[in-house]
C-alpha positions in Angstrom: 26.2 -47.5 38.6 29.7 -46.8 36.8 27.8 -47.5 33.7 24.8 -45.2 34.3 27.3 -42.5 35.7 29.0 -42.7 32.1 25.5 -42.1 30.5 24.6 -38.9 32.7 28.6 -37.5 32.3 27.5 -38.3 28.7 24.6 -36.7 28.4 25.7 -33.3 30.6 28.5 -32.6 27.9 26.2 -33.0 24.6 23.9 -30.9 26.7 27.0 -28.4 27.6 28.4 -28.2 23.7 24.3 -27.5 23.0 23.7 -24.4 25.1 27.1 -23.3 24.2 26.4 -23.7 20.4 23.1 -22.1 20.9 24.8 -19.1 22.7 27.4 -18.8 20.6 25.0 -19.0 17.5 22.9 -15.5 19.2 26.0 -13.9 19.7 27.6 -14.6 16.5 24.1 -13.4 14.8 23.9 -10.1 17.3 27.7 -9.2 16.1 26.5 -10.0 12.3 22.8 -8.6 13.0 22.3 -6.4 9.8 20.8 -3.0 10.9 20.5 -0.6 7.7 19.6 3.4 8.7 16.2 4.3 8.2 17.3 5.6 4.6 20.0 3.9 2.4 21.0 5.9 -0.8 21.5 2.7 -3.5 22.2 5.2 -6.2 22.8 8.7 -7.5 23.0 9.5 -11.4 24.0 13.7 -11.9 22.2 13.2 -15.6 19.0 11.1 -15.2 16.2 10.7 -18.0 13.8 13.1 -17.7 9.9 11.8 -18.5 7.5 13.9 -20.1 4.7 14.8 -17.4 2.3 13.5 -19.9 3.8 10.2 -20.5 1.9 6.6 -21.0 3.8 4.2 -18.8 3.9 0.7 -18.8 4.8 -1.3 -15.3 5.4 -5.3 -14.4 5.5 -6.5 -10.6 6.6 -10.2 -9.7 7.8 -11.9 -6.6 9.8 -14.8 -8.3 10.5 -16.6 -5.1 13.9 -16.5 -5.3 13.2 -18.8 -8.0 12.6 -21.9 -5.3 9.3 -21.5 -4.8 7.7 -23.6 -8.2 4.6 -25.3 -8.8 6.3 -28.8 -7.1 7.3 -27.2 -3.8 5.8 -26.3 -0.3 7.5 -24.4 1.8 7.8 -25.0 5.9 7.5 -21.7 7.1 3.7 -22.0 5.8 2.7 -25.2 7.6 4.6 -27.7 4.3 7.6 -29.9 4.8 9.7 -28.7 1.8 13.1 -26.4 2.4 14.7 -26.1 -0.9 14.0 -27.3 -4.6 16.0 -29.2 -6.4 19.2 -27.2 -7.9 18.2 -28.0 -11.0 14.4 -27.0 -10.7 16.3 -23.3 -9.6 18.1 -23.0 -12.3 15.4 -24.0 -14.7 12.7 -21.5 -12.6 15.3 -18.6 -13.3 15.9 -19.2 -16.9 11.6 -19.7 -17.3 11.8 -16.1 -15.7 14.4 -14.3 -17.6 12.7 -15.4 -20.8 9.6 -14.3 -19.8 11.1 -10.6 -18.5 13.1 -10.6 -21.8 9.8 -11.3 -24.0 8.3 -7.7 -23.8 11.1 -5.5 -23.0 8.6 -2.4 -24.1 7.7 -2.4 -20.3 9.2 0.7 -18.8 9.2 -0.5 -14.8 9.9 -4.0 -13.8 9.8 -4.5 -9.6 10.4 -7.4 -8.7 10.7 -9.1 -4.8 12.5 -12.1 -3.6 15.6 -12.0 -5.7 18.3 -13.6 -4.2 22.4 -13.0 -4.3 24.0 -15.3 -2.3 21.8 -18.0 -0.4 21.8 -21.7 0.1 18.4 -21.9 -0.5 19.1 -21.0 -4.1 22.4 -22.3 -4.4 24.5 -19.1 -4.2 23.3 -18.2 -7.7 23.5 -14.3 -8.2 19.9 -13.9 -9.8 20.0 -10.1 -9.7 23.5 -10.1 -11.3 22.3 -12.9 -13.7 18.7 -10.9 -14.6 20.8 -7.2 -15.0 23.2 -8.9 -17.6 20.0 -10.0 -19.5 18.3 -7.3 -19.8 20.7 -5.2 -21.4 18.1 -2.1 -22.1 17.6 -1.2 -18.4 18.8 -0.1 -15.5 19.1 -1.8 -12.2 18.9 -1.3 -8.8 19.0 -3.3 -5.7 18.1 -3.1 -2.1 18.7 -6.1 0.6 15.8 -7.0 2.6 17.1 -10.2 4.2 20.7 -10.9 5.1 21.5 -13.3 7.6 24.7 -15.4 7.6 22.9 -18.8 9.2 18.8 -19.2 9.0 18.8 -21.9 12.0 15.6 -23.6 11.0 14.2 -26.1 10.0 16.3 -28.2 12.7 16.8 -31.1 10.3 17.4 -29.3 7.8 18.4 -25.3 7.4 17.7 -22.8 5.6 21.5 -21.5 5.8 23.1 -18.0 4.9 20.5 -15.7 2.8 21.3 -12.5 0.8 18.1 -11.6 -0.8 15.9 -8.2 -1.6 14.0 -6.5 -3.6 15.3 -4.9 -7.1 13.4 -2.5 -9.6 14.5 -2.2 -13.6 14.3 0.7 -15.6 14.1 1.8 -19.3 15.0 5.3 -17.3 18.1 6.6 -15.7 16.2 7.8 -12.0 18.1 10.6 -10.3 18.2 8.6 -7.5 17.4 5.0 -6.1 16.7 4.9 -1.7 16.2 2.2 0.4 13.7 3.0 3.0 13.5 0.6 6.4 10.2 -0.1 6.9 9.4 0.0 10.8 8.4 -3.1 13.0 10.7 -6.3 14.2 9.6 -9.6 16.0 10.6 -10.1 19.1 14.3 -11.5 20.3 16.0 -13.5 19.4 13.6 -14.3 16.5 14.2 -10.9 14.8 17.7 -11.7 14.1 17.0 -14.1 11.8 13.9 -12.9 9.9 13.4 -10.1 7.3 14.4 -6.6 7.0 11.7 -5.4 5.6 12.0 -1.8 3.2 10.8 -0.2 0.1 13.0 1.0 -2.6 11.9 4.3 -4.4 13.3 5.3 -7.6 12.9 9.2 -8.5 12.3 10.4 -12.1 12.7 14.5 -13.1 9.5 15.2 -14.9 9.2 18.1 -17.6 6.7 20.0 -15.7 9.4 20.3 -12.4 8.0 17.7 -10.6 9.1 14.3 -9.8 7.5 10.4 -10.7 8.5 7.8 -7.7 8.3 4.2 -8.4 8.2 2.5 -5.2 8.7 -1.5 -5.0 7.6 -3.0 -1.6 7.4 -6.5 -0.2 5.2 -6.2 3.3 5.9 -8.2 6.3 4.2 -12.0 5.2 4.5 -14.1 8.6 3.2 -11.5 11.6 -0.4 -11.5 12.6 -0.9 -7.5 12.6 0.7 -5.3 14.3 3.7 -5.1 12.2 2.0 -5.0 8.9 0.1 -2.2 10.5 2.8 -0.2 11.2 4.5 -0.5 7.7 1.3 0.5 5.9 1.3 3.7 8.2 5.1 4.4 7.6 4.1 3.9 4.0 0.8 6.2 4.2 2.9 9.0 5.6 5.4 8.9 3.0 3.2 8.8 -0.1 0.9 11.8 1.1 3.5 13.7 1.9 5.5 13.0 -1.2 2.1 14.0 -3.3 1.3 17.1 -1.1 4.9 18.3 -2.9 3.2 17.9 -6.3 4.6 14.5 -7.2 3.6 11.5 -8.7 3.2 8.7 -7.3 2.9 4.8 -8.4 3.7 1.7 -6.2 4.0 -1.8 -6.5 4.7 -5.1 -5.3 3.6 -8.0 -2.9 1.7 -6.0 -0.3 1.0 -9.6 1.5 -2.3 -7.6 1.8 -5.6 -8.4 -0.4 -6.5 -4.7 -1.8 -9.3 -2.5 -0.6 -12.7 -4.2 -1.5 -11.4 -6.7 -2.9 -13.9 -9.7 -4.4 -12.0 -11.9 -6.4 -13.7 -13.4 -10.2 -11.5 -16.4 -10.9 -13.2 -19.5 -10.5 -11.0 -21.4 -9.0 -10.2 -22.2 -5.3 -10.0 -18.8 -3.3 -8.2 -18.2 0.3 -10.8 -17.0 2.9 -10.1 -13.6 3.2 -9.1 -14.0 7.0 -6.3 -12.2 5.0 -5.5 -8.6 6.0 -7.8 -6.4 3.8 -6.3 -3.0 3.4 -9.4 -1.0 4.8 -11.3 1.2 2.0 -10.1 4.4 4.1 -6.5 3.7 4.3 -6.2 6.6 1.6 -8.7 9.1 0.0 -10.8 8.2 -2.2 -8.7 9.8 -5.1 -5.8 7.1 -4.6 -6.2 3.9 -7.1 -5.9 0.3 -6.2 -5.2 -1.3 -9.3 -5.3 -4.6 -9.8 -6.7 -7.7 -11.9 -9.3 -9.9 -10.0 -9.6 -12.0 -12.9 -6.1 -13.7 -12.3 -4.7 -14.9 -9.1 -1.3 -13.6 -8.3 -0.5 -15.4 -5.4 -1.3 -19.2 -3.8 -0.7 -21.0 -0.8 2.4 -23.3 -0.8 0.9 -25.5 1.8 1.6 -28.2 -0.4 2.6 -28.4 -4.3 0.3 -26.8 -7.0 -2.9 -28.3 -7.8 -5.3 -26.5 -9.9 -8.1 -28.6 -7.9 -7.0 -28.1 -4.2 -4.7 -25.3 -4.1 -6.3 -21.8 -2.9 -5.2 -18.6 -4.5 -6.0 -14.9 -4.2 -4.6 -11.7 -5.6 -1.5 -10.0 -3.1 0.0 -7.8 -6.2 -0.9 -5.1 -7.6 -0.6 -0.5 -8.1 -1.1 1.9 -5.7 -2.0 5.2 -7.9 -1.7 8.8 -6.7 -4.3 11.0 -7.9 -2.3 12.6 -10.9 -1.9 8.9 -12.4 -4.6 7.7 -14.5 -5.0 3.5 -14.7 -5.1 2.5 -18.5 -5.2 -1.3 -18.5 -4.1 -3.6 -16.2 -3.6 -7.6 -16.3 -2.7 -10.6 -14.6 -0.1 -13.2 -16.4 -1.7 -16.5 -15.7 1.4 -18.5 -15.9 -0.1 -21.2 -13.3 2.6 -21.2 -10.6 5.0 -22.7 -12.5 8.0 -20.9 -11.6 7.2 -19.2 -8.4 3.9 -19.1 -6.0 3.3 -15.9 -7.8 2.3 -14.8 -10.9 3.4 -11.4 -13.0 0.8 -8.6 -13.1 1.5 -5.7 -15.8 0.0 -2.2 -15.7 -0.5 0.3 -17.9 -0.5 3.8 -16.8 -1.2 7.7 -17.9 0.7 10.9 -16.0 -1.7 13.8 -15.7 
């Protein structure tokens, strides 16, 4: 009986220092919750450049993954086993992406989603520090849209403190760069350790009086609907209202939507579009989708890349306001090798 009673006393305090690690972990994250205001002023420049409102424009979206996301990994949170690549894998996914940023530095706009600062899942490197120094000829600007000190799961193994966001580089000086919170949260306590979500919005004086926006977005991935839904509205209102002032208007990004209509042409395996659709009458009829169906720019990380198996489908791409014209637009097949997306690059008209 002594014995067993040893067992149970035991037993009580691992269970005792469990709860109390478990409490102490929600109130530690409550205390460090990051809660941004709806709209966060990242820059302000009293002499920005000033674009003719006639000008060709040339723009490049990518979700790099943080650079941990290459063709050899899956990724837990979408049903694989895999936390974190190798360092070494990270470091060589981040170099593969600076040299292909730095190979056409004609592009004017570069957004790009999942850059990280300071997270264990990409051993603290300081991509968006590391890609500014590179590319000397633009500006930079960056918003956070995931910063928690300590992602709890997997169980086994953690993802651990992340400083991530979004960040959008210029060949123009805007007159301003604003994070904007995008609306929606999971419930408690999950909330505190998932995604911020926003949309960063870079403003460029045009000759004619009126202003160009760039807006990079990365939409909620992991929810089912109802908070995707409500970040397309907040998203809606904005961009109608900002073109009912005479502006123009171009966003980009990882909508972790398939575009309106969307029937994808590359032969290889496709996700069944259970996929939210953006419906046809999200916008008028005026507003341009643009995007490559050729090229996939996004695939499943389910398990590593394989050509054969692996399904793909197209989650990035151009919203166009009525007063931007579409001149060319591609997908960079660079077959998942250093993130589980690929680049697409527009080419664009103000009229």
């Amino acid at each position: 009986m002594k014995f067993i009673r040893k067992i149970m006393n035991v037993l009580l305090v691992l269970l005792i220092i469990v709860v109390v690690g478990f409490i102490g972990l929600i109130v530690y994250a409550l205390i460090t919750d990051y809660k941004p205001e709806e709209k966060v002023t990242i820059t302000v420049n009293e002499y920005p450049s000033v674009i003719s409102n006639s000008a060709e424009l040339s723009l490049l979206t990518w979700n790099i993954g943080y650079c941990g996301l290459d063709k050899e990994m899956d990724f837990f949170y979408d049903g694989g086993k895999k936390v974190f690549t190798p360092k070494e894998n990270c470091v060589k996914n981040l170099t593969s992406i600076l040299s292909f940023l730095k190979s056409d530095e004609s592009i004017n706009f570069i957004l790009l989603q999942e850059v990280d600062k300071k997270s264990k899942r990409s051993y603290k490197i300081d991509e968006y520090t590391t890609i500014a120094e590179n590319l000397k000829t633009y500006s930079g600007n960056f918003a956070t849209n995931y910063d928690v000190f300590f992602v709890p799961v997997p169980l086994l193994s953690p993802m651990g403190k992340v400083i991530s966001g979004i960040s959008t580089f210029s060949k123009y000086k805007p007159s301003s760069s604003v994070r904007y919170a995008s609306p929606g949260q999971y419930g408690f306590p999950k909330q505190l350790f998932m995604l911020d979500r926003c949309f960063l919005v870079n403003r460029y004086p045009l000759t004619n009086g009126k202003e160009l926006l760039i807006i990079n977005a990365h939409n909620e991935a992991f929810d089912p609907g109802e908070i995707r839904k409500a970040q397309m509205e907040y998203l809606k209102s904005f961009v109608i209202n900002e073109y009912k002032n005479g502006n123009y208007i171009i966003a980009g990004g990882d909508w972790n939507h398939c575009p309106p209509d969307f029937v994808p042409e590359f032969s290889r395996n496709k996700i069944n579009v259970e996929q939210m659709i953006i419906s046809p009458d999200y916008l008028p009829p005026d507003w341009k989708w643009i995007y490559d169906n050729k090229i996939p720019s996004n695939r499943t990380v389910i398990a590593p890349y394989d050509p054969l198996i692996t399904t793909t489908t197209v989650i990035d791409f151009f919203l166009l306001s009525p007063n931007v014209e579409s001149v060319m637009v591609k997908g960079i097949d660079l077959d998942f090798e250093n993130s589980d997306h690929n680049p697409v690059i527009i080419k664009t008209k103000l009229k």
